[in-house]
C-alpha positions as CSV (number, residue, x, y, z in Angstrom):
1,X,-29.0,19.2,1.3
2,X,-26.9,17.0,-0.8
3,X,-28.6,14.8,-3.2
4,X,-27.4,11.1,-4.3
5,X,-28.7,7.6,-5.4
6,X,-29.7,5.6,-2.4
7,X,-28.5,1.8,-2.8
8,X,-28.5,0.5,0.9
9,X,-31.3,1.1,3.3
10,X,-31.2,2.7,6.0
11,X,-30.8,6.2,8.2
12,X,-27.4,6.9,9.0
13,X,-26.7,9.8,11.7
14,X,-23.0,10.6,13.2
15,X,-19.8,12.1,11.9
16,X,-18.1,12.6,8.4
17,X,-14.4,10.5,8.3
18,X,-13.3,11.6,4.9
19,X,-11.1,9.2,3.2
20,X,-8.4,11.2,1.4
21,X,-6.7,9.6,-2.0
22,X,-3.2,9.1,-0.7
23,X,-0.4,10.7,-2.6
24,X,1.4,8.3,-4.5
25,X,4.5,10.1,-5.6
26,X,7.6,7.9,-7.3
27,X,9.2,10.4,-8.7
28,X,12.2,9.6,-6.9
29,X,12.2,6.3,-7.8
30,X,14.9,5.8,-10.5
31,X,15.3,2.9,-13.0
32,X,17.5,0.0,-12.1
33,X,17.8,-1.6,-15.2
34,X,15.7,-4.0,-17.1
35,X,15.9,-7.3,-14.7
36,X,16.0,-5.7,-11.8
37,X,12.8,-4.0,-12.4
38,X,10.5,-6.4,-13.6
39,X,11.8,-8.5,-10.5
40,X,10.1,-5.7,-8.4
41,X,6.7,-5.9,-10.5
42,X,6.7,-9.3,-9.9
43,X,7.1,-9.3,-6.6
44,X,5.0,-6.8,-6.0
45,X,2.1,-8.3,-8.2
46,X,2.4,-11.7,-6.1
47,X,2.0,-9.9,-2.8
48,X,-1.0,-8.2,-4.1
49,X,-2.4,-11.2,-5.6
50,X,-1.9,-13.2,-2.3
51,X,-3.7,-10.2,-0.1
52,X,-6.2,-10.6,-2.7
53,X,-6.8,-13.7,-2.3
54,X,-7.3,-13.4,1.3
55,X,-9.2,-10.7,1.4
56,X,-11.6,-12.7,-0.9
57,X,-11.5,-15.7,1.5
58,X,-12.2,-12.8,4.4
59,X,-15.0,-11.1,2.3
60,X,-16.9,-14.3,1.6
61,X,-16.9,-15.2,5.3
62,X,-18.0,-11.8,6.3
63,X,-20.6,-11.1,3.4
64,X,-21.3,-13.6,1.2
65,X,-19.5,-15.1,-1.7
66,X,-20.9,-12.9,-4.1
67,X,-19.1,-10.0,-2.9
68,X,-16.1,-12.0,-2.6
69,X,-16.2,-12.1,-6.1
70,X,-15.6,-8.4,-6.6
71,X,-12.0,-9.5,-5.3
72,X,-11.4,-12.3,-7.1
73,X,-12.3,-10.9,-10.3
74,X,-9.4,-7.7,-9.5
75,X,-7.0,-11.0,-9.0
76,X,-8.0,-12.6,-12.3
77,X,-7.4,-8.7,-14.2
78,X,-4.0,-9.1,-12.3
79,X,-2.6,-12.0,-13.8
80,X,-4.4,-11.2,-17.2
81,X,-1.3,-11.7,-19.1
82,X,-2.0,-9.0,-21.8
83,X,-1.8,-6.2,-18.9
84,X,1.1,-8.0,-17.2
85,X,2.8,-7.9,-20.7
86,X,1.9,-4.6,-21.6
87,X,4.0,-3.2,-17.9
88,X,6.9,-5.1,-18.6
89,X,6.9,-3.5,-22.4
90,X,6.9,-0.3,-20.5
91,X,9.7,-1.2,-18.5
92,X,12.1,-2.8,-21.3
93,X,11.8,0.3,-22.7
94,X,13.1,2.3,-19.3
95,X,10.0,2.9,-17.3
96,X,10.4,2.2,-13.6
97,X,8.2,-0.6,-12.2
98,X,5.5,1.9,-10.7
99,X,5.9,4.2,-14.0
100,X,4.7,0.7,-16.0
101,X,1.8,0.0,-13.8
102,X,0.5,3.7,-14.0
103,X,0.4,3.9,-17.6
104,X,-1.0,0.8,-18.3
105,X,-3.7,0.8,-15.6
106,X,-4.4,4.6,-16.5
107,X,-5.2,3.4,-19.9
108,X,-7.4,0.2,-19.1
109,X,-9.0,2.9,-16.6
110,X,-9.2,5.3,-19.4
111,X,-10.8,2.3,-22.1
112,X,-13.0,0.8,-19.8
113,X,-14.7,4.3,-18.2
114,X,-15.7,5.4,-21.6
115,X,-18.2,2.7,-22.3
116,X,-21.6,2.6,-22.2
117,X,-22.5,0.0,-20.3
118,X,-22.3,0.7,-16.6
119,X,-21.2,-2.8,-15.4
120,X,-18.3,-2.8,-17.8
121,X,-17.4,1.0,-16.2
122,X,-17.4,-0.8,-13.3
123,X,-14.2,-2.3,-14.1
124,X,-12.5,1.3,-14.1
125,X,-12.9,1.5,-10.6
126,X,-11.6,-2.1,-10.1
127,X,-8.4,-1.0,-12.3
128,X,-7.9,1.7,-10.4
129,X,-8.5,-0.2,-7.0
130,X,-5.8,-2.7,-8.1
131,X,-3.5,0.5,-9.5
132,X,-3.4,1.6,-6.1
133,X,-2.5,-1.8,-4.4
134,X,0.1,-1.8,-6.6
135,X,2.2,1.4,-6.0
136,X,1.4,1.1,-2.6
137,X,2.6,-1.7,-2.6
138,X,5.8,-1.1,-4.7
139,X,6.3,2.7,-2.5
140,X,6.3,0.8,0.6
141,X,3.0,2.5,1.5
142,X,0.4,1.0,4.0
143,X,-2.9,0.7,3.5
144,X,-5.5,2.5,5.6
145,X,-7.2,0.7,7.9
146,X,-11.0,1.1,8.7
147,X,-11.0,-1.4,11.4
148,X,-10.4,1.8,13.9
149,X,-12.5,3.9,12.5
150,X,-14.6,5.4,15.4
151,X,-18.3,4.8,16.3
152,X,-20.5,6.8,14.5
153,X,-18.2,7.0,11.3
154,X,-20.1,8.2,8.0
155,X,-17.1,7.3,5.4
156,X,-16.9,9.8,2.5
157,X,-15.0,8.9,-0.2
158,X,-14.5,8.9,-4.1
159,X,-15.5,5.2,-4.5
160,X,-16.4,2.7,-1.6
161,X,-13.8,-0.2,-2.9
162,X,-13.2,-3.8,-1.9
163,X,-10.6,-2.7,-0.2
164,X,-12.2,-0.9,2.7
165,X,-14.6,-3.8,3.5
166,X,-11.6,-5.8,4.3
167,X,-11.6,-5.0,8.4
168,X,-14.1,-3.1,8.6
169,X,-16.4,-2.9,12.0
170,X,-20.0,-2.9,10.7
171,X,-20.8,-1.4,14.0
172,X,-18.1,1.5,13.9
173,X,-19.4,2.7,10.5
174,X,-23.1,4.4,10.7
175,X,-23.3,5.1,6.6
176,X,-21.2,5.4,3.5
177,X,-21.1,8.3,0.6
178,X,-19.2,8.1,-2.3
179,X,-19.2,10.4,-4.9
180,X,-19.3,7.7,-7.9
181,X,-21.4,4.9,-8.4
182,X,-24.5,3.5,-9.0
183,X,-27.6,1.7,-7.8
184,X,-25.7,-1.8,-9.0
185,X,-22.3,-0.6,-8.8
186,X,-19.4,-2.5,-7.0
187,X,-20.1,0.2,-4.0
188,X,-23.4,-0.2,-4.1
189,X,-23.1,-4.4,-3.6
190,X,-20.4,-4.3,-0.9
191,X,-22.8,-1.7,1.1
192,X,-25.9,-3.9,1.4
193,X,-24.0,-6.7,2.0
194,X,-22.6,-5.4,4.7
195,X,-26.1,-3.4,6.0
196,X,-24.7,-0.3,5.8
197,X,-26.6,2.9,4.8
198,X,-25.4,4.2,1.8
199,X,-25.9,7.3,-0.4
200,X,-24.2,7.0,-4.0
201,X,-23.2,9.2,-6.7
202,X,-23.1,12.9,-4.6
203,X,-21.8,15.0,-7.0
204,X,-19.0,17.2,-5.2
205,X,-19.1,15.1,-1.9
206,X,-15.5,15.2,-0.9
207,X,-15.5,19.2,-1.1
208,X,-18.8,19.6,0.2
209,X,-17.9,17.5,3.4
210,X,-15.2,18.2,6.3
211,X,-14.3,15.3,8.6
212,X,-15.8,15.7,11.6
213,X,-19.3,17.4,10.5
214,X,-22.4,15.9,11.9
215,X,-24.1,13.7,8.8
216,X,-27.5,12.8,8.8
217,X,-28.7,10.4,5.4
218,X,-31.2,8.5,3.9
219,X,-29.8,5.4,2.1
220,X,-33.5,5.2,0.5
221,X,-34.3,8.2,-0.6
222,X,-30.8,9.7,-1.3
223,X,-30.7,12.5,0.9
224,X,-27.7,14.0,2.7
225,X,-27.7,16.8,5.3
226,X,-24.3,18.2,6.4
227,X,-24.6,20.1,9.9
228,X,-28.1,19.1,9.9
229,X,-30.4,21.5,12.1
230,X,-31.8,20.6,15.1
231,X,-35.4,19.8,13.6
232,X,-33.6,17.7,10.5
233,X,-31.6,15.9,13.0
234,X,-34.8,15.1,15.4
235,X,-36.2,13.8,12.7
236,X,-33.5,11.6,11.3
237,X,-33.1,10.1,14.6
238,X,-37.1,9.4,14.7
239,X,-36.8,7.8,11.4
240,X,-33.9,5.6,12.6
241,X,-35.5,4.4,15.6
242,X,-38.1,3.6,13.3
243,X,-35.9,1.5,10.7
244,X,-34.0,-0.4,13.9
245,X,-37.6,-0.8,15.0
246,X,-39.3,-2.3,12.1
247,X,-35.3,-4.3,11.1
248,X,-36.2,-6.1,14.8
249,X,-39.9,-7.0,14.1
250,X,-38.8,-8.5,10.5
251,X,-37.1,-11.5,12.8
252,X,-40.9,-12.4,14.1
253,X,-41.2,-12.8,10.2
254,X,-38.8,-15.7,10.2
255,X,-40.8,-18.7,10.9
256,X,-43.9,-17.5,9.3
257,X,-45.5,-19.0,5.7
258,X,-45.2,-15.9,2.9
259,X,-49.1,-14.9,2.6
260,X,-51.0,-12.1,1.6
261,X,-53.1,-10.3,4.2
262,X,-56.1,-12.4,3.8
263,X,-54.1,-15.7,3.8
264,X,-53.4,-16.3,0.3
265,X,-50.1,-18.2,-0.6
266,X,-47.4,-16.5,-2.2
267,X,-43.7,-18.2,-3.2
268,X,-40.5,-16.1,-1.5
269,X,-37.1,-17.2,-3.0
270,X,-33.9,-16.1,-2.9
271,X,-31.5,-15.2,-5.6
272,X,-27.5,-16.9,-5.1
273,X,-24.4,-16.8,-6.4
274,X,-22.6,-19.9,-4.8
275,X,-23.8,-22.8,-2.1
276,X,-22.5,-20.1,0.6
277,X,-25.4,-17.9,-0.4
278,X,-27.5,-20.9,-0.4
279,X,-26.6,-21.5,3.2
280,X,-27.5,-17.8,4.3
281,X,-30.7,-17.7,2.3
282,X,-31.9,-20.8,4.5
283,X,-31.3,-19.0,7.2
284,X,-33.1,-15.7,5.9
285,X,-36.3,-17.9,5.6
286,X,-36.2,-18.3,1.7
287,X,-38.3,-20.6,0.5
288,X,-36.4,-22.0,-2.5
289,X,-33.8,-20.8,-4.5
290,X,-35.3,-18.6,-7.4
291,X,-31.9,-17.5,-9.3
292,X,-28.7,-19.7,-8.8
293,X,-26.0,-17.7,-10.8
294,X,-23.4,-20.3,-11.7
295,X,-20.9,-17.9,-13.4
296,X,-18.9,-18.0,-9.8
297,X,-18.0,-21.4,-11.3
298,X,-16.1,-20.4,-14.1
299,X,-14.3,-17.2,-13.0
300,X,-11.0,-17.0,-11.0
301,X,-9.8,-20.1,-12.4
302,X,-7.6,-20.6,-15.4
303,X,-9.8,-23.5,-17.2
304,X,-13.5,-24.2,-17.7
305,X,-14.9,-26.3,-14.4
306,X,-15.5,-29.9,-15.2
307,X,-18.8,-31.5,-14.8
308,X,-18.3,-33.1,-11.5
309,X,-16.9,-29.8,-10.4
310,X,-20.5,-28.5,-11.3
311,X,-22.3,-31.3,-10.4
312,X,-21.0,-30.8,-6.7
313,X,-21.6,-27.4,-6.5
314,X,-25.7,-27.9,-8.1
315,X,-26.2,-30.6,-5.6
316,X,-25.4,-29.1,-2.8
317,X,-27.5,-26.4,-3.0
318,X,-30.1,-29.3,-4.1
319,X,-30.0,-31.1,-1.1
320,X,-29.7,-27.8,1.2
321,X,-32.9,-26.9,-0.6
322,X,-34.5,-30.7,-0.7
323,X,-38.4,-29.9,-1.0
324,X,-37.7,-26.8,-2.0
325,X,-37.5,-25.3,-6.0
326,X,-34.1,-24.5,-7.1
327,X,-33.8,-22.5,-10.5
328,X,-30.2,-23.2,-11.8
329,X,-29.3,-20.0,-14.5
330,X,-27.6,-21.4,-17.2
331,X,-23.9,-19.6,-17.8
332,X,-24.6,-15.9,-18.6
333,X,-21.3,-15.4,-19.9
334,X,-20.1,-12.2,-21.7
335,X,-21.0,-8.4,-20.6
336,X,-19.7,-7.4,-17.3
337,X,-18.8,-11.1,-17.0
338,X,-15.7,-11.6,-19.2
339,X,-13.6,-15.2,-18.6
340,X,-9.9,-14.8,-20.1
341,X,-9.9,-18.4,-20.6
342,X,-12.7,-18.3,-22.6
343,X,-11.0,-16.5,-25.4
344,X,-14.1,-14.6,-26.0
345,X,-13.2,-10.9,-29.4
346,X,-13.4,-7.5,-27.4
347,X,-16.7,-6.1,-28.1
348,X,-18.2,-2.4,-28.7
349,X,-21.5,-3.1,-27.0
350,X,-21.0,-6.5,-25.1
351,X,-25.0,-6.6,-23.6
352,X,-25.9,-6.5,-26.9
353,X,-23.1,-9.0,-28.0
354,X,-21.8,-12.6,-27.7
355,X,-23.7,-13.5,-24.5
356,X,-25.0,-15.9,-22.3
357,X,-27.2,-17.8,-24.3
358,X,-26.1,-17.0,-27.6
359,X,-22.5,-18.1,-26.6
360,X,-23.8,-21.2,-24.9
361,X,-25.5,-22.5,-28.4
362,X,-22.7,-21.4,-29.9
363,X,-20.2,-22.9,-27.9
364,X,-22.6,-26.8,-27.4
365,X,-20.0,-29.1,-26.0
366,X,-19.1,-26.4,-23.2
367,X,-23.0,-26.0,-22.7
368,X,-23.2,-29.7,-22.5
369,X,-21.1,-30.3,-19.6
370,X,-23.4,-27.6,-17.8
371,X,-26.9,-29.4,-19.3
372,X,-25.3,-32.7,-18.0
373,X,-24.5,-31.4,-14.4
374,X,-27.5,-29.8,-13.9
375,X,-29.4,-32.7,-14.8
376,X,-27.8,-35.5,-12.6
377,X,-28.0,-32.3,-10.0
378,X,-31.7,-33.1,-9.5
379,X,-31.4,-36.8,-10.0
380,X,-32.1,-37.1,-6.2
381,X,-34.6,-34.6,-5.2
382,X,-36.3,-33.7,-8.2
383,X,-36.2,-30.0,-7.5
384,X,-33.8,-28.4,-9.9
385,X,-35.3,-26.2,-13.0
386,X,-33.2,-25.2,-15.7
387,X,-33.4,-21.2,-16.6
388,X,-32.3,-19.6,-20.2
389,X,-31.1,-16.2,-19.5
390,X,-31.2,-13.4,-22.5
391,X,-33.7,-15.7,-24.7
392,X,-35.1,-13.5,-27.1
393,X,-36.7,-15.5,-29.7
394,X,-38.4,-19.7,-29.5
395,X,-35.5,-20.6,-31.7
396,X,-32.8,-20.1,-28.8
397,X,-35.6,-22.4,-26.6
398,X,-35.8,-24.9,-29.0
399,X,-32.3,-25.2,-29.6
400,X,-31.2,-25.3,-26.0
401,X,-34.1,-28.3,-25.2
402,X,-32.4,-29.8,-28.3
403,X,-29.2,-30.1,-26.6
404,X,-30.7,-31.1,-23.3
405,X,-32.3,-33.8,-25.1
406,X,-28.7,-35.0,-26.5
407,X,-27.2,-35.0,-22.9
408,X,-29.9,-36.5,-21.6
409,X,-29.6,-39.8,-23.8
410,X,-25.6,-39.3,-23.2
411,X,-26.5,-39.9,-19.4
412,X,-28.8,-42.7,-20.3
413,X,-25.9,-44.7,-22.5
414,X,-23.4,-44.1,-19.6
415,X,-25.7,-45.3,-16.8
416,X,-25.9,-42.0,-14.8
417,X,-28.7,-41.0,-12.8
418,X,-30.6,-37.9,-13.9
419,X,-34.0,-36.2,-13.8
420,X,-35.5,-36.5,-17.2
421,X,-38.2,-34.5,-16.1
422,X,-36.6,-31.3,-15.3
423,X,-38.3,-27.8,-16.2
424,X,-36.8,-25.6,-18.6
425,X,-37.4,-21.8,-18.2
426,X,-36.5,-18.1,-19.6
427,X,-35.6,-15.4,-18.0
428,X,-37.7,-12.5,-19.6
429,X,-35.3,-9.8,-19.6
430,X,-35.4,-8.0,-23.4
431,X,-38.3,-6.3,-24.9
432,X,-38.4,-9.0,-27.5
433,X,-39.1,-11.6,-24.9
434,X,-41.3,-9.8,-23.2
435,X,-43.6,-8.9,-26.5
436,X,-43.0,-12.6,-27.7
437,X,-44.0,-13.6,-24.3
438,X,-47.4,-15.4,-25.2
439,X,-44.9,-17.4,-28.0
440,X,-42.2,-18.2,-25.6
441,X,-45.3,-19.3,-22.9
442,X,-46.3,-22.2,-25.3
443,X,-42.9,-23.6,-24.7
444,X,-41.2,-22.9,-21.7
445,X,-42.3,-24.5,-18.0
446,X,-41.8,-21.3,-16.5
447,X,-40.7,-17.6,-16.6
448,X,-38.7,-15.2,-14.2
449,X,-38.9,-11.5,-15.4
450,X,-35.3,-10.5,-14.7
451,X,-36.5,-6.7,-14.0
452,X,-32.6,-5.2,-14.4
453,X,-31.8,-6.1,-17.5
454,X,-35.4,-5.7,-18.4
455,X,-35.9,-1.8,-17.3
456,X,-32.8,-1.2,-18.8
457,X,-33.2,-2.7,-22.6
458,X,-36.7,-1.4,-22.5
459,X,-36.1,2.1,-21.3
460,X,-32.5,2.5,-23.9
461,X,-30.5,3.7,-20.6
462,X,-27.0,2.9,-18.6
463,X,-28.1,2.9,-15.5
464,X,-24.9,3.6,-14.5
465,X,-24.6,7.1,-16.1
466,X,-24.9,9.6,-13.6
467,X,-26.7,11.9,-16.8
468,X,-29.1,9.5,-17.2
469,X,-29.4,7.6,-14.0
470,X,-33.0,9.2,-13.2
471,X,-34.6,8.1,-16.5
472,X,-34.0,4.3,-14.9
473,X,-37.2,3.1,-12.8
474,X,-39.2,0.0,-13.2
475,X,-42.3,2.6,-12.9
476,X,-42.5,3.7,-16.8
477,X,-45.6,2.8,-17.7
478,X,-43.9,0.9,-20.4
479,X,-41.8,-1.3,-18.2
480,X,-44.6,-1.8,-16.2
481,X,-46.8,-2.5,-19.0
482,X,-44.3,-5.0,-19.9
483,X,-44.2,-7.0,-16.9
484,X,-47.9,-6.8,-16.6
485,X,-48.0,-8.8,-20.1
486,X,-45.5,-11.3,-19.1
487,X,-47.5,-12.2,-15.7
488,X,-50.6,-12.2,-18.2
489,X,-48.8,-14.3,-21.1
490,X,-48.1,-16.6,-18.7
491,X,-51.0,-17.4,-16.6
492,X,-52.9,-17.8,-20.0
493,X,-50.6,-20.9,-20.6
494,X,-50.7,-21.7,-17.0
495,X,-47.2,-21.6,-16.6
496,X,-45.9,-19.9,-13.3
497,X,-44.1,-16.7,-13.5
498,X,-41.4,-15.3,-11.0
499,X,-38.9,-12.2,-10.9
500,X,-36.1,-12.2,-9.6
501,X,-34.8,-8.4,-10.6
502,X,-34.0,-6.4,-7.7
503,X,-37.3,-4.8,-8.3
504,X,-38.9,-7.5,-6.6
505,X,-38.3,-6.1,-3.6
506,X,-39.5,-2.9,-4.1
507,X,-41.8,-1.7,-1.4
508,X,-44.1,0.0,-3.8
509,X,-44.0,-2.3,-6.8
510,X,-44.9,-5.5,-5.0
511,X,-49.0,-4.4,-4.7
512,X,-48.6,-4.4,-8.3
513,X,-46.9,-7.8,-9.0
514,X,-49.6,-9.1,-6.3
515,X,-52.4,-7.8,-8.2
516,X,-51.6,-9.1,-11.7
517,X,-50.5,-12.5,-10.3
518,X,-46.6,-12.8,-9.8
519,X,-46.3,-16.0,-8.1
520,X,-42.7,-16.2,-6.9
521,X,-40.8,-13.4,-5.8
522,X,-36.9,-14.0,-5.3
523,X,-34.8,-11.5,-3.6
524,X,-31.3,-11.3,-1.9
525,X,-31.0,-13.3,1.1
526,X,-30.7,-9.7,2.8
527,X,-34.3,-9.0,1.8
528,X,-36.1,-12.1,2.4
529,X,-37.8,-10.8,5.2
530,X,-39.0,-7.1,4.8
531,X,-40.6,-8.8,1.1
532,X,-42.4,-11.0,3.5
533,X,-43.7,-8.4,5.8
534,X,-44.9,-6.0,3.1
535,X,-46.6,-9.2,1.3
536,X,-48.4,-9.9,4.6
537,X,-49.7,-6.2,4.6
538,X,-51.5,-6.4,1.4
539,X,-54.6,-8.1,0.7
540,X,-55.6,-8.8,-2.7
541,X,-58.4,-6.1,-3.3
542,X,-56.3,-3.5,-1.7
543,X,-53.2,-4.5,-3.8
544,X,-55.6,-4.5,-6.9
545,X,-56.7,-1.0,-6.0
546,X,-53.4,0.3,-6.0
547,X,-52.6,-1.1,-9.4
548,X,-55.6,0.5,-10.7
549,X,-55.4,3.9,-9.6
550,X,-51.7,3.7,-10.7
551,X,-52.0,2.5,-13.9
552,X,-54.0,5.5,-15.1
553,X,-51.6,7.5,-14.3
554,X,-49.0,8.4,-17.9
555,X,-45.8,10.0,-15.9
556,X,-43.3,7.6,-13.8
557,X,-43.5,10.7,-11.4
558,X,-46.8,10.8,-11.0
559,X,-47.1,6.7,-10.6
560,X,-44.4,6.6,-7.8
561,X,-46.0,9.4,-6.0
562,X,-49.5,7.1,-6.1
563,X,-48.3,4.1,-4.6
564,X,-46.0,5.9,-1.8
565,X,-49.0,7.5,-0.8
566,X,-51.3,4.1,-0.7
567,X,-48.7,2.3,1.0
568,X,-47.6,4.5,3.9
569,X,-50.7,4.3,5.7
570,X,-51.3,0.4,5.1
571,X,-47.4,0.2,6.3
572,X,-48.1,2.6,9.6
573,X,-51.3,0.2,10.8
574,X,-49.1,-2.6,9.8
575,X,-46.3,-1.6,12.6
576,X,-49.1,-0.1,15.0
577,X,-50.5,-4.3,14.7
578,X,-46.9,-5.7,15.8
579,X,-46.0,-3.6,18.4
C-alpha cells in the first residue's frame, strides 16, 4: 500500500494513466540574434497569456471562479514585468528565447520552493506550470489532452496542474495521485472542485505505478493499493457503492432546515470567492454566505478596483442572498496573495508580515473605498456584516471601526445610501486572538474561527511540508482547546460565533463544535450538504458525550481514534433510517 494525504473525497477504483513530463529538449535551437528573439518570446508569451485566459473563462464555468483564479493568477506572474525583463536580459546577452525562460523560471521555481510557507511554495508549481506552456509553446509542442482519457482513468502524475483541468471529462477520470502537494495545495483545490477522488503527496508514485495497473484509493483516508487483491478490491468497490450511495441521499438534504437530531436550529453558510460562487452556493442549499473573499477583486487586473466596481460585485451577492447573512472579508492582502500593482517589499515570512489587516490600516484611503462599498452594499437589504481577518489585538478593531465611522459620515455628506448599522467582526485565526478572545468579544458583533490559519499559527507548522505535514490536525488538544475558548468567549458576551475553516466540515469535529455551541458553520458550496446530514445525526447530549470522552484524552492520535469510533455507528443507523 501506498500512503498519501487525502484532499478530495471519495473511492476511486480503475486503471493507472501515468502522465509522463514531456521532454523539452531545445538544444537545437540556435540564436537568431537579439530582435529576432525577443520577437519569439513575445509571441509566444501572448499566445500563452490568451490560452490562459480562456482556460480561466473555461475553469470558472466548469468549477467555480475560485479555481479559475489559479489561472489567472499564472497570467498575472506572466506579465509581471520583472520576470519578463529578467528573459529578455538573458537573451541580450545571447540566450535563445527558450534558454531565457528556463533560467529565469528555474530560478523563481528555485526562490519560491524554498520557503516556508506552503501557499507561497505553491507558486513553484505555478512557475513551473507556466515554464512548461512556454517552451511548448516556443518548441512547437502540443499539449496533452485529457479530454480522451479513457473511463476508469486514475491520473498519476508529479503535480495535478490547471492545465489538465482544462478538458477534462469528470466522468472519464475515476481519481487523481500526484506525488506533491498538500491538503490546500493548488491540486488539492482543482480536485474537489471538480469531485474527483484524490490522493496527494505519495512519495515515489510515478515509479511505483505502471499505466495500466488496477488502482484502488481512498481520497479520505489516503490510501493507495496498486494491483489490489481480490478482497482489497471487494472491498473498495463496497465502500464506493457506499459513497455514490450516501452522495445520492445528500440531495433529499436539499430542501430541508439545518437542525440537530432532536430539532434544534443550527446556521449552514457557505464560504465564496466571487458572485459565481454565490450563485452555486444557493443552489447547494447554503443558508447565507459565511466568508465572501473579496481578494478576486483586486487580482488579475493592473489597478486597484474602484468602489462602484466593488459595490457591484457586494450587491449582488446581497440581493442573491436577500434575507440571508452575508459576511463580506475585508481585503486579506499579502501572503500567498501578492498584487504587483500594489507595490507591496518582498518579505522573508509574508504570514507573519504586511498583511491583510495590517496593510489595510496602513494603507486607509485604499481601505476606504472597500469600507465605503461594503457599506452602501447593504443599504438595501440590511444583510451585509463586515469581517477583520488576522486581528490580533482590540487596537486593529478599534482602528478599523474608526475608519468605518469616517466613511460612513463621507456617505452621509454625499447623499448615498448606506447601512449605518452594519456588524463588524474578526476572524479568530492567531493564537493571540484566540487567548484575547474574551477582550476582542467586548467589541466585535461577531466572530468566525478561521480554523486554517488557526491550526497552523497555533501548532508552528507548514502544512505544506511533506516532513511535517502529519503534525497539522485541528485535533491537538491545544487547537481544540483554543476553539473551545473562542465559542465560550463568545457566548459570554453573547455575540454569535461561526467558522468557516475547512475544519468545519469535518465529520468528526462537528459533534464537538455542536457541543460547545458553534452557531454557524460555513463550508464550500461542495460541502453544504454532507455538513447538513451529519448535523441532523447528532443530538445535543450525544454530541456533548463525544466531546467529553474526547477531551480527556492528551494525544491527537488517541482523540481522532475516539470520535471515529462514536461516529461510525451514529453514521451507519443514520443511512439504515434513509434508505
Amino acid at each position: 500500500m501506498l500512503k498519501g494525504t487525502g484532499v478530495s473525497a471519495g473511492v476511486g477504483l480503475g486503471k493507472a494513466l501515468v502522465l509522463k513530463e514531456q521532454e523539452l529538449d531545445w538544444s537545437g535551437v540556435r540564436f537568431a540574434g537579439e530582435t529576432a528573439e525577443k520577437q519569439r518570446l513575445a509571441a509566444a508569451a501572448a499566445a500563452v497569456s490568451a490560452k490562459l485566459d480562456a482556460m480561466a473563462a473555461a475553469m470558472a464555468e466548469q468549477v467555480g471562479a475560485h479555481a479559475a483564479e489559479i489561472l489567472a493568477g499564472q497570467s498575472m506572474m506572466l506579465a509581471d514585468p520583472f520576470m519578463q525583463g529578467q528573459m529578455e536580459e538573458k537573451i541580450a546577452g545571447g540566450a535563445t528565447a527558450e534558454a531565457a525562460v528556463d533560467e529565469v523560471c528555474q530560478s523563481f521555481m528555485q526562490m519560491f520552493g524554498a520557503m516556508e510557507d506552503e501557499l507561497m511554495r505553491q507558486r513553484a508549481t505555478d512557475i513551473g506550470d507556466l515554464r512548461a506552456r512556454l517552451l511548448k509553446t516556443l518548441l512547437g509542442i502540443e499539449e496533452a489532452d485529457l479530454a480522451n482519457a479513457p473511463a476508469g482513468s486514475v491520473l498519476v502524475a508529479r503535480d495535478f496542474t490547471p492545465s489538465m483541468t482544462v478538458g477534462i471529462r469528470r466522468e472519464n477520470v475515476a481519481g487523481i495521485i500526484t506525488e506533491g502537494g498538500g491538503t490546500t495545495s493548488h491540486s488539492a483545490i482543482l480536485a474537489r472542485a471538480l469531485e474527483i477522488p484524490a490522493v496527494l503527496g505519495v512519495p515515489g508514485a510515478l515509479a511505483a505505478i505502471a499505466t495500466g495497473q488496477a488502482i484502488a484509493m481512498d481520497g479520505e483516508r489516503g490510501h493507495v493499493y496498486v494491483e489490489p487483491d481480490e478482497r482489497t478490491r471487494k472491498d473498495y468497490e463496497a465502500r464506493k457503492a457506499e459513497f455514490e450511495a450516501q452522495r445520492q441521499l445528500l440531495k433529499e438534504y436539499m430542501e430541508k432546515p439545518t437542525v440537530t437530531a432532536e430539532g434544534r436550529p443550527v446556521a449552514l453558510y457557505a464560504n465564496i470567492g466571487s458572485p459565481k460562487d454565490a450563485e452555486a452556493a444557493l443552489e447547494k442549499g447554503a443558508e447565507g454566505v459565511g466568508l465572501f473573499r473579496t481578494e478576486f477583486l483586486f487580482m488579475d487586473r493592473a489597478e486597484l478596483p474602484t468602489e462602484e466596481e466593488q459595490l457591484a460585485a457586494y450587491r449582488q451577492v446581497a440581493t442573491l442572498f436577500a434575507g440571508k447573512e452575508v459576511v463580506i472579508r475585508t481585503l486579506d492582502v499579502g501572503g500567498d496573495k501578492a498584487i504587483p500593482y500594489l507595490h507591496m517589499e518582498r518579505e522573508e515570512n509574508p504570514f507573519l508580515g504586511h498583511r491583510a489587516i495590517r496593510y489595510c490600516l496602513d494603507e486607509p484611503e485604499t481601505y476606504l473605498v472597500q469600507l465605503r462599498a461594503l457599506l452602501r452594499a447593504g443599504a438595501d437589504h440590511k444583510n451585509v456584516k463586515i469581517m477583520l481577518p488576522l486581528v490580533t489585538g482590540v487596537e486593529e478593531l478599534r482602528a478599523a471601526k474608526a475608519l468605518l465611522e469616517r466613511a460612513k459620515q463621507q456617505l452621509a455628506a454625499e447623499g448615498l445610501p448606506y447601512d449605518a448599522a452594519a456588524q463588524v467582526g474578526v476572524m479568530i485565526e492567531t493564537p493571540a486572538a484566540a487567548l484575547a478572545a474574551d477582550i476582542l468579544a467586548g467589541e466585535a458583533a461577531f466572530f468566525s474561527i478561521g480554523t486554517n490559519d488557526l491550526t497552523q499559527y497555533t501548532l508552528a507548522v507548514d502544512r505544506g511540508n511533506p516532513a511535517v505535514a502529519k503534525l497539522y490536525t485541528p485535533f491537538h488538544p491545544a487547537v481544540l482547546r483554543s476553539i473551545r475558548g473562542v465559542i465560550e468567549a463568545g457566548r459570554a458576551a453573547h455575540i454569535p460565533v461561526g467558522m468557516c475553516g475547512e475544519a468545519a466540515a469535518d465529520p468528526a469535529l462537528i459533534p464537538l463544535l455542536l457541543a460547545w455551541g458553534l452557531d454557524e458553520f460555513s463550508v464550500s458550496p461542495s460541502a453544504v450538504l454532507a455538513t447538513r446530514r451529519i448535523i441532523s445525526l447528532w443530538s445535543t447530549a450525544d454530541a456533548a458525550f463525544a466531546a467529553g470522552e474526547a477531551m480527556k484524552l492528551s494525544a491527537t492520535e488517541s482523540i481522532v481514534g475516539c470520535l471515529e469510533s462514536l461516529k461510525r455507528p451514529l453514521f451507519l443507523r443514520g443511512a439504515e433510517d434513509l434508505r
